[in-house]
N, C-alpha and C positions, 0 to 999 in steps of 0.2 A: 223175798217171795211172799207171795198173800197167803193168808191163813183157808183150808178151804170151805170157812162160812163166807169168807168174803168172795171168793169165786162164785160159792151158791147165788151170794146176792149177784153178784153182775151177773151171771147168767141169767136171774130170775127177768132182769130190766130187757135182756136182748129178746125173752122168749115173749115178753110181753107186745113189744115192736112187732115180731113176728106175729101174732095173732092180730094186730092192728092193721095189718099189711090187707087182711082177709074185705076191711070197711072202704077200700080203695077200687074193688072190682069193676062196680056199675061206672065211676066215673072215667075211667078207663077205657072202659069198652064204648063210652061214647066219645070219646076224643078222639077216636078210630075213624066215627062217621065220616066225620066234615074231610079227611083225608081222601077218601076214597073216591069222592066227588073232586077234592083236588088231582088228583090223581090222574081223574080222565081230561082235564083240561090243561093240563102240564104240556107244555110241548114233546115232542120226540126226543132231540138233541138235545133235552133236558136230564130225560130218564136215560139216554143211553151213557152222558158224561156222568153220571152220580152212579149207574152200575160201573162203568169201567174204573169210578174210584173205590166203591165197595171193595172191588174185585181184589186190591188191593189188602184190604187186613186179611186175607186168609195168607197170608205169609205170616203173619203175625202166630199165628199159633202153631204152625211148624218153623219156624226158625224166628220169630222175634221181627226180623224185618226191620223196617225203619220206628219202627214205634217202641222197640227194645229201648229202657231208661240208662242214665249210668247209675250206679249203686254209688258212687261215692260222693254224689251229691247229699244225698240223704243220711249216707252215713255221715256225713257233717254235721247236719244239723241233729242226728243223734247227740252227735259227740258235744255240742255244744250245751245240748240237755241235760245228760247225766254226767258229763266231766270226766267221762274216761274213752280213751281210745277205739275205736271200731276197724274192725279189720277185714272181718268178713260177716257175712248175713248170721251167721251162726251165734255170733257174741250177741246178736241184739235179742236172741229168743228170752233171753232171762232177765229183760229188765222189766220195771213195773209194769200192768197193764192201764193202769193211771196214765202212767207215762207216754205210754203208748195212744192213747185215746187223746191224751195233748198233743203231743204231735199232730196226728190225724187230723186235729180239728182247726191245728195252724196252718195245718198244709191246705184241706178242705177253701179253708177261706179265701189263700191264695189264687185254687183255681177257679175258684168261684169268678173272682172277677175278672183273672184272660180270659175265662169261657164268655165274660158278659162285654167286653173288647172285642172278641171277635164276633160276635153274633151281630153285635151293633156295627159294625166294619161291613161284614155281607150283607146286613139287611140295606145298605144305601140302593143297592142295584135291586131290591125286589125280588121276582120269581127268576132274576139271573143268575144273581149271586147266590140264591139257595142252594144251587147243587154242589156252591163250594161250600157250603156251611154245614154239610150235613155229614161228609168226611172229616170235616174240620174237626167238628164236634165228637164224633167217633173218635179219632188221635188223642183227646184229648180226656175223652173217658180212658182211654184206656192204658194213658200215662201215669193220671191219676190213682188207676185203681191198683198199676204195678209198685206207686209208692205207697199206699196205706200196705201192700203186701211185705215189701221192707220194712216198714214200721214196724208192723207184727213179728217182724223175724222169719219173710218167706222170700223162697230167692224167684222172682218170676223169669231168672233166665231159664230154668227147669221149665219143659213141655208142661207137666203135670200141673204147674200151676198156672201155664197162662191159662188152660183148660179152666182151672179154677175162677179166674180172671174175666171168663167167657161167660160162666155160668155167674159171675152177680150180674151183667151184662141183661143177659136172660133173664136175670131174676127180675131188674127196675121195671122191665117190659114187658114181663106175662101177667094175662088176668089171673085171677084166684086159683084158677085148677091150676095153671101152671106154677106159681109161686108156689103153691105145696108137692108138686112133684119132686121143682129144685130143692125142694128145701131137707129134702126124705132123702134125694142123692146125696146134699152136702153132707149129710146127716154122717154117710157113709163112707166119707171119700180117701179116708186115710187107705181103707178099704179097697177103693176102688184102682188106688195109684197104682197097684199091684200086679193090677189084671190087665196085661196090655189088651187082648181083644175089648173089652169093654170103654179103654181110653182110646182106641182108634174111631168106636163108634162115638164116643164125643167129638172128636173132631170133628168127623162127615157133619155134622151137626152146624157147624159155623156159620152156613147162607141164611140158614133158618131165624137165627139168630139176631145175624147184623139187616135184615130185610123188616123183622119184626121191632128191630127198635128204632128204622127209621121211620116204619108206618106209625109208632105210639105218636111220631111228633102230633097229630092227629090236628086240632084245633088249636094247637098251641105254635104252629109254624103259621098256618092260615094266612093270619093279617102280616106277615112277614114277606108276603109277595106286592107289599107295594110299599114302593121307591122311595127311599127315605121315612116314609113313618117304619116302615122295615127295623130301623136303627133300634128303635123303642124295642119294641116286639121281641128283635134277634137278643138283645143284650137282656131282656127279662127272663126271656123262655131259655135259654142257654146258660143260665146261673142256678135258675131252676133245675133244670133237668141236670145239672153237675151236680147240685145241693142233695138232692135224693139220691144220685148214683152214689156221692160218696157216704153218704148213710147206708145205704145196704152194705157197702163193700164196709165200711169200719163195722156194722154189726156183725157183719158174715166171717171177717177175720178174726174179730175179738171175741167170739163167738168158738170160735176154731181153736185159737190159743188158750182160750178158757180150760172146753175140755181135754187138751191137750195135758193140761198142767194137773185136773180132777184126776189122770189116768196117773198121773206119775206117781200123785199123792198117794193114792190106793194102793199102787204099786208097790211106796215107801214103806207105806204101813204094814206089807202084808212078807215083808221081805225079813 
């Protein structure tokens, strides 16, 4: 277990990220534009097959659905890590956060490049194959983000935490005010888990959610509506947008296990 100046330090690196997050606003908000001009020139039977696939992950946060991982994948590649057995979510809370941040960042790389295979796969077809790419890419956030939660030692079969799941989700995709909204919840959430009235109103929240982080594609989908240079485009911008989600999601969990272990220490101390 680390000693907790060495907690102070890793935390000190995550809170720094977190205020760097603030210098990403304006560009942000303008990758928005060129969207929204996209938007009116999209065909119909475009937007209506991309909402009926949206429609879709909101099973996701009440039962898991199809985008539920298995745990014993990744408990393998624990176990191949640290050389001892994994049995349930619960054994991995105690290994290093080192350890943990390696994994993440082997795992990280992996999806990196099926998100940059499939984006390059859809982009053949243009403004057709975008409305498969844009659920595709969702699945695949969010497969991703329920492994870095195993890493950590979180079981994202628990409601509570795909909630948590949703909100780094939310987090890659709000401008500046919202990134510190989420950030003040997270802040609170062991808190939160507690209070179901306040976890049912996370939920209601999910359209919100998956609607705003398909409009971020913004100008980074753009040149992805034509045929074949699509390929370029889908596999850049779909590695990208993986590479960032999984940086929120390993800061926001290592982040969470951090003060998780600062509490226990205090705890130890005072016991």
């Amino acid at each position: 277990m680390e000693t907790r100046e060495q907690l102070l330090d890793e935390l000190s690196v995550i809170e720094k990220w977190e205020k760097d997050q603030s210098d990403l606003w304006f560009w942000e908000r303008l990758g928005r534009l060129p969207f929204k001009l996209l938007d009116k020139l999209t065909p119909q039977f475009i937007h209506n097959k991309v909402g009926n696939l949206l429609e879709e992950i909101g099973s996701y946060i009440q039962t898991g659905g199809s985008y539920l991982i298995k745990k014993e994948t990744i408990f393998e590649k624990i176990e191949k890590e640290i050389g001892k057995p994994i049995n349930d979510v619960s054994d991995i809370k105690e290994i290093p956060i080192t350890t943990m941040h390696k994994l993440s960042i082997e795992l990280t790389e992996q999806r990196k490049k099926f998100a940059a295979i499939q984006g390059a796969s859809t982009g053949i077809g243009g403004i057709f194959t975008l409305a498969i790419d844009i659920p595709a890419l969702m699945a695949i956030s969010l497969k991703t983000l329920q492994e870095i939660a195993l890493i950590h030692g979180y079981d994202p079969g628990k409601q509570s935490e795909r909630v948590f799941i949703v909100k780094c989700l939310q987090f890659s995709s709000a401008d500046i005010v919202g990134k510190r909204a989420i950030l003040n919840e997270l802040s609170q959430y062991g808190r939160l888990e507690s209070r179901s009235g306040e976890m049912v109103s996370q939920l209601q929240g999910w359209r919100e959610v998956v609607y705003t982080y398909r409009d971020q594609f913004g100008w980074k989908k753009l040149f992805q509506m034509v045929p074949i240079a699509g390929m370029i485009f889908g596999a850049f911008t779909n590695r990208s947008m993986i590479n960032d989600l999984s940086e929120t999601g390993m800061m926001l969990y290592r982040k969470r296990r951090i003060l998780e272990r600062l509490e226990q220490a205090s705890s130890t101390r005072y016991d």
